[in-house]
C-alpha positions, 0 to 999 in steps of 0.5 A: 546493491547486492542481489546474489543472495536472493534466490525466488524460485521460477514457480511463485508468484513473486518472480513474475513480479520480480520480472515486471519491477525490472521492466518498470525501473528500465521503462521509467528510466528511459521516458526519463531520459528520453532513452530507446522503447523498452522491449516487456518480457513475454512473462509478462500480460497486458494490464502489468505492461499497461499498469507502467508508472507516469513521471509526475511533477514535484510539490514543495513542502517544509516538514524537515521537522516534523518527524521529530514528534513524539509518539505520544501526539499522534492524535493531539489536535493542539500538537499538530496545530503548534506542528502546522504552524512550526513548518508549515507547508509553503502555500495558503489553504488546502491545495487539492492534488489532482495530477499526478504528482511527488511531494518534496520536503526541503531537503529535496527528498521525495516524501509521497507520490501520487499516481493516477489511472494505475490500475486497468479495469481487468485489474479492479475486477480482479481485486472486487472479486478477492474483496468478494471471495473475503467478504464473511471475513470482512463483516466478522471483523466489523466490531460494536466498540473499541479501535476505530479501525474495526469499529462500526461507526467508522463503517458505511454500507453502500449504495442501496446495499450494493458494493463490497461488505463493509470490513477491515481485515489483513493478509499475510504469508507470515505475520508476526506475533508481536507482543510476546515474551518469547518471539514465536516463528511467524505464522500464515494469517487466518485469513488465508488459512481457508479454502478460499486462500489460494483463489484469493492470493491469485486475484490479487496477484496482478495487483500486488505485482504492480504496486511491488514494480511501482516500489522498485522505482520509487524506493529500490533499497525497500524493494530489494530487502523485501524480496530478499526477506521473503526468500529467506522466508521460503527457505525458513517455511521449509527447513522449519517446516511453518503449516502453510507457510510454502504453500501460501508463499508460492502464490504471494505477489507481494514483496510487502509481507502484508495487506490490510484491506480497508472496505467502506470505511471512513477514516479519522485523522490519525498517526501510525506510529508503527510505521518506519519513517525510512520505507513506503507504504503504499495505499490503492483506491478501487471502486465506483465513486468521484468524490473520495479524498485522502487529507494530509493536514499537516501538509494542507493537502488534499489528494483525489482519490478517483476511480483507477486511482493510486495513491503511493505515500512514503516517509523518509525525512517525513513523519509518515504518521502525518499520513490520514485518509477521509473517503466521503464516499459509499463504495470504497475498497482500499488495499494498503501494502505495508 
């Protein structure tokens, strides 16, 4: 694959996280074959070095099928059934997940990982204290009726009113307008249109690094052709001359081009029928709870979402709509990457 047409310029964020993918892909491959200690960059801290991804086992399961669902049945309980027991998943009951782990369809394709203890404790800080600094933003979004997403029942305050505001809000250095007759050029999200916004990219610096590492294992042709479209980003914010787009790009440590932060809110079985079945999304657990867990029905799985947690899901030959998320628990904070 062709890199020479991605230029990251040296003062943004994302070239550290650049540095560490590299360091992740070369660690990975030699604990996988059994090759010489990879020395890290001195660009590079502790909890990025710390913060490497663990080989898992493979799971079984038959859904070569299931990606020809349509749309529409994204949540028909009769549709998923009939899916269920068209393909089903190879084993008896729900199988709970509580090692780390890739799930594997039958045509030997990785569809979801799972890993565990991804994130250091200095690094859940940092992403409590950007959960802390969107805290006004998070309780505005939290809406009396309409999607579930934002709607209020979905929502729990935590223990004793302690723990992060209840809310669901995205992050972006370049969101899309979509929807419109006329395409508009993309445009910084209002959630880091305030004085906040650079103190909030930092906090979350550490982490967008190391689930971005984590891709270039799991999926490099989505790690590259997301850093290159963030480069031609940074050319297009200037020549174009996009409000905030260069200034927001230089702290982005993401080569995801979006972050939804979901805090203290259940989540119903459901299908993103938005989502690429190709490319990865990859979802984070931070907080003090034990007895969170990430349901895929038509996989009867379940997946443990602990403390330090981290849960990466994918699609490719596998329907990611299938994906759902059921935290019984108070004091969740969740970061999707998408």
């Amino acid at each position: 694959m062709s890199t020479c047409d991605i230029k990251i310029w040296h003062t943004w964020a994302l070239a550290v996280t650049h540095e560490a993918g590299a360091y992740t892909e070369r660690k990975f491959n030699a604990e996988k074959t059994g090759g010489e200690p990879v020395i890290p960059s001195p660009n590079l801290d502790t909890d990025l070095v710390m913060a490497h991804i663990k080989i898992p086992v493979g799971l079984p399961a038959d859904v070569e099928n299931q990606i020809d669902i349509p749309k529409e049945h994204w949540h028909n309980e009769e549709k998923e059934e009939k899916l269920l027991e068209r393909c089903p998943p190879g084993h008896e009951g729900t199988k709970l997940v509580d090692k780390p782990a890739t799930i594997i369809n039958v045509s030997g394709t990785i569809i979801a990982w799972y890993l565990l203890d991804a994130l250091t404790e200095t690094t859940q800080k940092e992403i409590r204290a950007a959960t802390n600094l969107l805290g006004p933003s998070l309780e505005t979004s939290v809406k009396a009726d309409g999607n579930w997403r934002y709607n209020q029942e979905w929502f729990k305050q935590g223990s004793e009113n302690v723990g992060s505001t209840p809310g669901c809000i995205n992050l972006s250095p370049a969101w899309f307008q979509q929807g419109h007759e006329n395409l508009p050029d993309p445009e910084v999200f209002t959630s880091l249109k305030g004085p906040s916004s650079e103190n909030i990219l930092k906090a979350i610096a550490r982490p967008a690094a190391i689930t971005s590492a984590a891709l270039r294992v799991m999926h490099p042709q989505q790690y590259f052709t997301g850093l290159r479209a963030l480069s031609h980003l940074g050319d297009k914010a200037l020549s174009k001359e996009l409000p905030q787009m260069p200034e927001t790009l230089q702290y982005w440590a993401s080569v995801f081009n979006s972050l939804s932060i979901i805090s203290n809110r259940e989540t119903p079985n459901h299908r993103d029928h938005l989502s690429i079945p190709e490319c990865f999304d990859i979802l984070t657990t931070v907080g003090n709870y034990s007895d969170a867990r990430m349901s895929m029905p038509s996989l009867q799985l379940e997946f443990r979402l602990d403390t330090r947690d981290s849960a990466k899901c994918e699609a490719t030959d596998f329907d990611p709509h299938i994906l759902t998320a059921e935290h019984r628990t108070q004091q969740p904070a969740l970061g999707t990457w998408d």
